[in-house]
MARLUM-23625 format. One line per field, with one value per residue (C-alpha): residue in three letters; x, y, z negated; residue number from 0. Coordinates in pm, whole numbers, plus 50000, padded with zeros to 5 digits. Example, Ala and Ser with C-alpha at 12.3 -4.5 7.8 and 13.67 -1.06 7.14 Angstrom:
2
pavo <- c(ala / ser);
px <- c(51230 / 51367);
py <- c(49550 / 49894);
pz <- c(49220 / 49286);
filo <- c(0 / 1);
***
This chain:
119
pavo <- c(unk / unk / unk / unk / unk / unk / unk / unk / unk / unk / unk / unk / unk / unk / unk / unk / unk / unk / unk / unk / unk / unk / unk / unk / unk / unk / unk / unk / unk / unk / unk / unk / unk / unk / unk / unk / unk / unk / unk / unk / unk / unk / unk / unk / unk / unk / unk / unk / unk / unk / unk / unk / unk / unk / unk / unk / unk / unk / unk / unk / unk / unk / unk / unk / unk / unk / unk / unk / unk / unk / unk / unk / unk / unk / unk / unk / unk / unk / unk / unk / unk / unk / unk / unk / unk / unk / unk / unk / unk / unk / unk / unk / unk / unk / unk / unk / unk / unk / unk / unk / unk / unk / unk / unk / unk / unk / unk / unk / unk / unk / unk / unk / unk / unk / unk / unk / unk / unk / unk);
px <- c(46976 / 46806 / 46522 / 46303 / 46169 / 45900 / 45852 / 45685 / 45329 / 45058 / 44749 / 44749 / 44418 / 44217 / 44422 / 44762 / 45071 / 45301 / 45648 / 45704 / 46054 / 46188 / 46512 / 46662 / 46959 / 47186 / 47377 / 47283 / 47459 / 47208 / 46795 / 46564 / 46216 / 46075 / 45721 / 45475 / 45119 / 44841 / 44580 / 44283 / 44060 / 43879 / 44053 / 44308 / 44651 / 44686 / 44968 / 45006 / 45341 / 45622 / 45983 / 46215 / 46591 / 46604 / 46341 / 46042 / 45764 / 45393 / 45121 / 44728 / 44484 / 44379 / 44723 / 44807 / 44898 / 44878 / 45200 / 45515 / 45751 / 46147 / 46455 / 46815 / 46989 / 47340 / 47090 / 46877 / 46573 / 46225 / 46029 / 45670 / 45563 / 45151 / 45006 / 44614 / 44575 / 44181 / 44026 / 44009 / 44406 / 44399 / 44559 / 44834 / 45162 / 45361 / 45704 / 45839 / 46132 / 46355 / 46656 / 46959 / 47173 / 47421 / 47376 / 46982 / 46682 / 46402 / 46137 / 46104 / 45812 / 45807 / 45660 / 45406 / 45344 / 45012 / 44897 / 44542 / 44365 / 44107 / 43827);
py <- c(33590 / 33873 / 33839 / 34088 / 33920 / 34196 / 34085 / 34314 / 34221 / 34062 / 34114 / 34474 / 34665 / 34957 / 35270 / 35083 / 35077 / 34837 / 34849 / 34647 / 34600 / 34449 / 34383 / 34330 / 34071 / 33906 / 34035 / 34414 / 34688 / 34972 / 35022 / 35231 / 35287 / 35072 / 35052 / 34889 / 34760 / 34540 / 34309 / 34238 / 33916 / 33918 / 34241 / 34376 / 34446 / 34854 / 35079 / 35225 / 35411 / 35423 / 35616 / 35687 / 35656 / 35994 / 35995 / 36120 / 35923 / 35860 / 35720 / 35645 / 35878 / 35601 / 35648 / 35936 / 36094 / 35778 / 35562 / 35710 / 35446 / 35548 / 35386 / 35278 / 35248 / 35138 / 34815 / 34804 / 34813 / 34977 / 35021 / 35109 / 35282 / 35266 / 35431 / 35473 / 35149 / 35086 / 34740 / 34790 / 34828 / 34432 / 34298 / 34152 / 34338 / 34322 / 34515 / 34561 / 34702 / 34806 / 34659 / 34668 / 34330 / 34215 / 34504 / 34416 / 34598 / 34363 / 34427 / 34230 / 34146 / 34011 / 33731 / 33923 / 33958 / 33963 / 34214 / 34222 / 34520 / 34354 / 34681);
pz <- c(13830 / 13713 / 13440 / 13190 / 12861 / 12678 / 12286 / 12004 / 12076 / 11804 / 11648 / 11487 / 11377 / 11556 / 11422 / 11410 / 11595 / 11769 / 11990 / 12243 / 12404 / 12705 / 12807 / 13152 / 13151 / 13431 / 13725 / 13740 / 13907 / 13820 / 13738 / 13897 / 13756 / 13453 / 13368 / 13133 / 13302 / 13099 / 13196 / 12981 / 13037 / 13362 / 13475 / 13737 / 13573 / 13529 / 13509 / 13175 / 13204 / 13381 / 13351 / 13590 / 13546 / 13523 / 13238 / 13413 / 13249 / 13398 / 13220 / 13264 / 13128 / 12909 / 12679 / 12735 / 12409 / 12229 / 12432 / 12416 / 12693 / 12666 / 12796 / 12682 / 13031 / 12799 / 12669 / 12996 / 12803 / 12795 / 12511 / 12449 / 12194 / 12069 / 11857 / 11726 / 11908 / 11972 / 12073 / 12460 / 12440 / 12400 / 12713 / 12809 / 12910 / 13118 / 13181 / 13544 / 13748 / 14002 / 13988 / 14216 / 14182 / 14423 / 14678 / 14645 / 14568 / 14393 / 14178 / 13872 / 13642 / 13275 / 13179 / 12934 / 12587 / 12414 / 12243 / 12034 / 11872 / 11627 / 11482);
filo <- c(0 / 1 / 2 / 3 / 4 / 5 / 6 / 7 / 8 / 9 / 10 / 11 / 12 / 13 / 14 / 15 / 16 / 17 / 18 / 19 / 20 / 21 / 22 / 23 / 24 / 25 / 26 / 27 / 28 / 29 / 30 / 31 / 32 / 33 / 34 / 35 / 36 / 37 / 38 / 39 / 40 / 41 / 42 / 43 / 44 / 45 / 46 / 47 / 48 / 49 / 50 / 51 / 52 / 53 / 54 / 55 / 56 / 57 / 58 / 59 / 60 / 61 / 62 / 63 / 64 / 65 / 66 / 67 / 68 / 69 / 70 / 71 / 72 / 73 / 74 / 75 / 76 / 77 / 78 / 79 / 80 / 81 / 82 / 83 / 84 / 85 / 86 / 87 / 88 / 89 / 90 / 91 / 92 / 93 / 94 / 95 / 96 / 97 / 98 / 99 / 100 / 101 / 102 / 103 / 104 / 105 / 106 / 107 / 108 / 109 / 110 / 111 / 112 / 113 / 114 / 115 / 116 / 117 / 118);
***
């Protein structure tokens, strides 16, 4: 059984930075793209960024410049990087991903971690 587990979130103040992690663990043969999406109270969940496995990364115009998201295939794990972190970055996150595990193709979500930007 495949699972992702994100951690690094918290209560951080406009201007600061946080890194949030997320590891993929259990019967995996290989992983496709990873990405990082956040929902905020009330709202959809929204992409943020994604990378591939060959480390093309994509991210909302909203971060851009501020996120950096990066990989360690060896440690199947994504990380998110934030920086100048303003108030309407509070959300929720969530990690996701494509993982193949006993010849299968799924996609797999994290549970979420919470992540507050006080001004």
């Amino acid at each position: 059984q495949v699972q992702l587990v994100e951690s690094g979130g918290g209560l951080v103040q406009a201007g600061g930075s946080l890194r949030l992690v997320c590891a993929a663990s259990g019967s995996i043969d290989s992983i496709g793209a990873m990405g990082w999406y956040r929902q905020a109270p009330g709202k959809q969940r929204d992409l943020v960024a994604t990378i591939e496995s060959s480390g093309i990364t994509n991210y909302s115009d909203s971060v851009k410049g501020r996120f950096t998201i990066s990989r360690d295939a060896a440690k199947n794990t994504v990380y998110l990087q934030m920086n100048s972190l303003k108030p309407e970055d509070t959300a929720v996150y969530y990690c996701d991903a494509y993982i193949h595990s006993l010849s299968l193709l799924m996609h797999y979500w994290g549970k979420g971690t919470l992540v507050t930007v006080s001004s």
